[in-house]
C-alpha positions in Angstrom: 136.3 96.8 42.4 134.5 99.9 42.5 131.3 99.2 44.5 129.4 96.6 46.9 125.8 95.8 47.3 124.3 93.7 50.5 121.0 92.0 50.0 119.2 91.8 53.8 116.4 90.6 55.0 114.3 92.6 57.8 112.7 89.2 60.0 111.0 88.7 62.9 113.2 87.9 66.1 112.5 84.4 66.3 113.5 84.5 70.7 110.5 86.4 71.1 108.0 83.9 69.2 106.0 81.7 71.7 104.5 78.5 70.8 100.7 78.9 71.8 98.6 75.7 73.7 97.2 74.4 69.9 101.3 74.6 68.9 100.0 77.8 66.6 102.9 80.7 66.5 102.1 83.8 68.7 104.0 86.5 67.4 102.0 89.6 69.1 105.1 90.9 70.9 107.7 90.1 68.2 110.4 92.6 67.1 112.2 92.6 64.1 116.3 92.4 63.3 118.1 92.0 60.4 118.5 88.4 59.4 121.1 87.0 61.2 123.3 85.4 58.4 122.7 89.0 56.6 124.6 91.0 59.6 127.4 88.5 58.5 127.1 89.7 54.4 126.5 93.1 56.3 129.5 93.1 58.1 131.9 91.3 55.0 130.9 94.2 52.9 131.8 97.0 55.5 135.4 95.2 56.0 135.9 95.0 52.1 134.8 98.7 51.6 137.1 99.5 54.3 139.9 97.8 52.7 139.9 98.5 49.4 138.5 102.2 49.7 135.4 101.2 47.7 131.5 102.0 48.3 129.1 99.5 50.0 125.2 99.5 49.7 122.6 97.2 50.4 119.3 97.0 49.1 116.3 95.6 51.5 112.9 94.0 50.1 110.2 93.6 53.1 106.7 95.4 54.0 106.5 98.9 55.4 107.9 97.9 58.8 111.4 97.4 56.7 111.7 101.0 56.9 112.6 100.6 60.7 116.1 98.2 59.5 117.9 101.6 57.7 119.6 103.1 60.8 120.6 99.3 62.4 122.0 99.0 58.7 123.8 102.2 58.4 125.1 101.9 61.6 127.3 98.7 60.7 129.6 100.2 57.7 127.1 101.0 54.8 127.1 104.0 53.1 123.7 103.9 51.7 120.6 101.5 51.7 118.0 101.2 49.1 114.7 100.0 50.8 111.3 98.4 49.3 108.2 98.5 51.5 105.0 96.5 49.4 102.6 94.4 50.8 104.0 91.6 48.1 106.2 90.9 50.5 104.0 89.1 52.9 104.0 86.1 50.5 107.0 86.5 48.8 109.2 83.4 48.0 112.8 83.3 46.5 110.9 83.2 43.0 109.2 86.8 43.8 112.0 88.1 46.3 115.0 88.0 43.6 112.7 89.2 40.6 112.1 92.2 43.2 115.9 92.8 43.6 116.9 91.9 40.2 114.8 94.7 38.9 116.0 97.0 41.3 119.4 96.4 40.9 119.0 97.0 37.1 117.3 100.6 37.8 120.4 101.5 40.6 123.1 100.5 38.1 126.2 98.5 38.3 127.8 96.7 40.9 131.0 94.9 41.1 130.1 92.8 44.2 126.4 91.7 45.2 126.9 89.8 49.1 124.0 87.7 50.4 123.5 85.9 53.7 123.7 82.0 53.2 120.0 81.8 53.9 117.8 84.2 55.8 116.6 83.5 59.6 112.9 82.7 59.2 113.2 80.7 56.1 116.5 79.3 55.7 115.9 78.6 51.7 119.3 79.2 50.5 117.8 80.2 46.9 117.8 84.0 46.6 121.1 84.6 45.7 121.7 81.5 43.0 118.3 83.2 41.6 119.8 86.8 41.3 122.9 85.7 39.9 120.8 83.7 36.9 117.9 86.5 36.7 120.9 88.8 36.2 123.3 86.4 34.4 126.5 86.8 36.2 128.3 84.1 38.4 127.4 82.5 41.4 129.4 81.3 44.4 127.8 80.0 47.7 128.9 78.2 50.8 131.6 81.0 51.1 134.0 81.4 54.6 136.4 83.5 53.4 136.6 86.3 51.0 139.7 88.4 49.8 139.9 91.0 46.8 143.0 91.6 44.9 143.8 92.8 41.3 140.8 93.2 40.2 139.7 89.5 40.9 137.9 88.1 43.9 139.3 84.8 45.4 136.3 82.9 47.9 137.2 79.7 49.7 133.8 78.2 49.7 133.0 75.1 52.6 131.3 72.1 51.0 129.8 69.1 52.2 132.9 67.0 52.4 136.0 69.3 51.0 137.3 72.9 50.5 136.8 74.5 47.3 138.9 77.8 46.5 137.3 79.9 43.2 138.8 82.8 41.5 135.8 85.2 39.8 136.4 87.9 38.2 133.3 90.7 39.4 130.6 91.3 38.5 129.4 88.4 40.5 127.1 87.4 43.6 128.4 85.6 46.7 126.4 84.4 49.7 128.7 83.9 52.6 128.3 81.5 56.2 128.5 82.7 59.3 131.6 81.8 60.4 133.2 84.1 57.7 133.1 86.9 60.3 131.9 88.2 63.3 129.2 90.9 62.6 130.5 94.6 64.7 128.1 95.5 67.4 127.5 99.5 66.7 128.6 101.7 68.9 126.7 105.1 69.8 129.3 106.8 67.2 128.0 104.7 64.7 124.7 105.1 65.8 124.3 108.5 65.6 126.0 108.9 62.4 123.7 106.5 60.5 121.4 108.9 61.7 123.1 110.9 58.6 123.6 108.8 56.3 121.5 108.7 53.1 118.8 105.6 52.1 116.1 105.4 49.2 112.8 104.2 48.7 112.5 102.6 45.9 108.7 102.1 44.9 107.7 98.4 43.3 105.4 99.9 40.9 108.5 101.8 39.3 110.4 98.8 38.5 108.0 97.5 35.8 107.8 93.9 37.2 104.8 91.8 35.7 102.3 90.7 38.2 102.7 86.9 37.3 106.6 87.7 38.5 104.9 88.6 41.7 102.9 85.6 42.4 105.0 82.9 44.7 105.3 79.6 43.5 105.4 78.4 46.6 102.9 79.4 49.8 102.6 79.1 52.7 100.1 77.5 54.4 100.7 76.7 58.1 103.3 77.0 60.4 102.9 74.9 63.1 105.6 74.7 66.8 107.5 71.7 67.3 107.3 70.3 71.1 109.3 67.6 72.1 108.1 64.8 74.6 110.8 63.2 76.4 111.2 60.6 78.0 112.3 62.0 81.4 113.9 58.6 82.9 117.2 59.1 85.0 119.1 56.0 85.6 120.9 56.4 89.2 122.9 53.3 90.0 126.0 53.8 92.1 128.0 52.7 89.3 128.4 54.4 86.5 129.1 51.3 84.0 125.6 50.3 85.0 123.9 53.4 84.1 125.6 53.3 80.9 124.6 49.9 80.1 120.6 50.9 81.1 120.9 54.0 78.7 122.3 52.0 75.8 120.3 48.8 76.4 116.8 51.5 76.8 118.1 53.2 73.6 118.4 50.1 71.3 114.6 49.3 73.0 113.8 52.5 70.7 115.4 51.4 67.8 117.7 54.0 68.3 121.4 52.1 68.1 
């Protein structure tokens, strides 16, 4: 293994989203982060460059505001990141997100290793990187919680529904990993300051000779609505316990709930 890439996704900070009176999203005071589950690809790609001695990029596919991800990115092990800033991002599904970095993974060259986040934090569609593997006809392996390199083969314990599944790939391939493969380094001023010098790339949509009907979504959407629960509120306080119990259970089956 010669080099890494990290896909990531530049989101909005979904603890600063407020749920408005009609249940309509405010997002006026927002920030953005990296996706979540991407710090973890982020952070898997640092610790393999790091062990094997190898290069690490990461390519990022958002509007203009992505721009603002490069030094939080640089600052967590990469030695480069290529960015895309187009307004076909606004809309953009897994369909039009990996025929974005598909073609732009063609024009940077070759990599050994492609790491994705399980799912991204707004959206959670778990498509992307099964998408790039097939746009770009190499293997794919998902679900992944641990990740090791050796002799020129990559072994990935991947966590299924109901059983552990161990695959042995030989690269190039793409693998989108779970959270709990790692836990993603919190930069340091060090790091900080010397993302400051490392290197990152615009990489313009226009020069990547997509056709527009590969930059129309299949899916769109609509409306996105807030989700408020109304609960109950009863408290049972009898003296004894076994009572309460029995008043919780006996209200619950009164819902149809056991």
């Amino acid at each position: 293994m010669q080099k890494l890439l990290v896909c990531y996704k530049w989101v909005l900070d979904e603890q600063d989203i407020k749920i408005a009176g009609d249940l309509s999203l405010d997002t006026g005071r927002a920030k953005y982060k990296i996706s979540d589950y991407d710090k973890n690809a982020i952070e898997e790609g640092a610790l393999l460059a790091e062990k094997h001695g190898v290069s690490v990029e990461a390519l990022t596919f958002g509007t203009a505001s992505v721009k603002q991800s490069l030094k939080d990115a640089l600052s967590r092990g990469l030695d480069k990141v290529y960015w895309i800033g187009d307004a076909a991002s606004e809309q953009a599904d897994a369909f039009v997100t990996a025929n974005v970095l598909t073609a732009a993974i063609k024009k940077l060259g070759q990599y050994d290793l492609i790491l994705c986040g399980e799912g991204s934090s707004d959206s959670y569609n778990q498509q992307t990187a099964p998408r790039l593997a097939a746009l770009l006809g190499i293997p794919a392996i998902t679900f992944v919680q641990k990740l090791t390199m050796a002799d020129g083969q990559v072994v990935a314990t991947r966590k299924l529904g109901d059983c552990i599944e161990e695959i042995t790939v030989v690269g190039p391939a793409v693998i989108s990993v779970l959270p709990e493969i790692n836990k993603p380094r919190i930069p340091g001023l060090k790091q900080v300051m010397a993302a400051s010098k490392k290197p990152s790339e615009e990489v313009k949509i226009s020069d990547l000779g997509i056709a527009a009907e590969e930059l129309s979504p299949k899916v769109r959407s609509l409306a996105l609505k807030g989700y408020v629960m109304d609960r109950k509120k009863v408290i049972f306080k009898e003296a004894n316990q076994a009572d309460n119990v029995a008043k919780l259970v006996a209200s619950l089956a009164q819902e149809g709930l056991c």
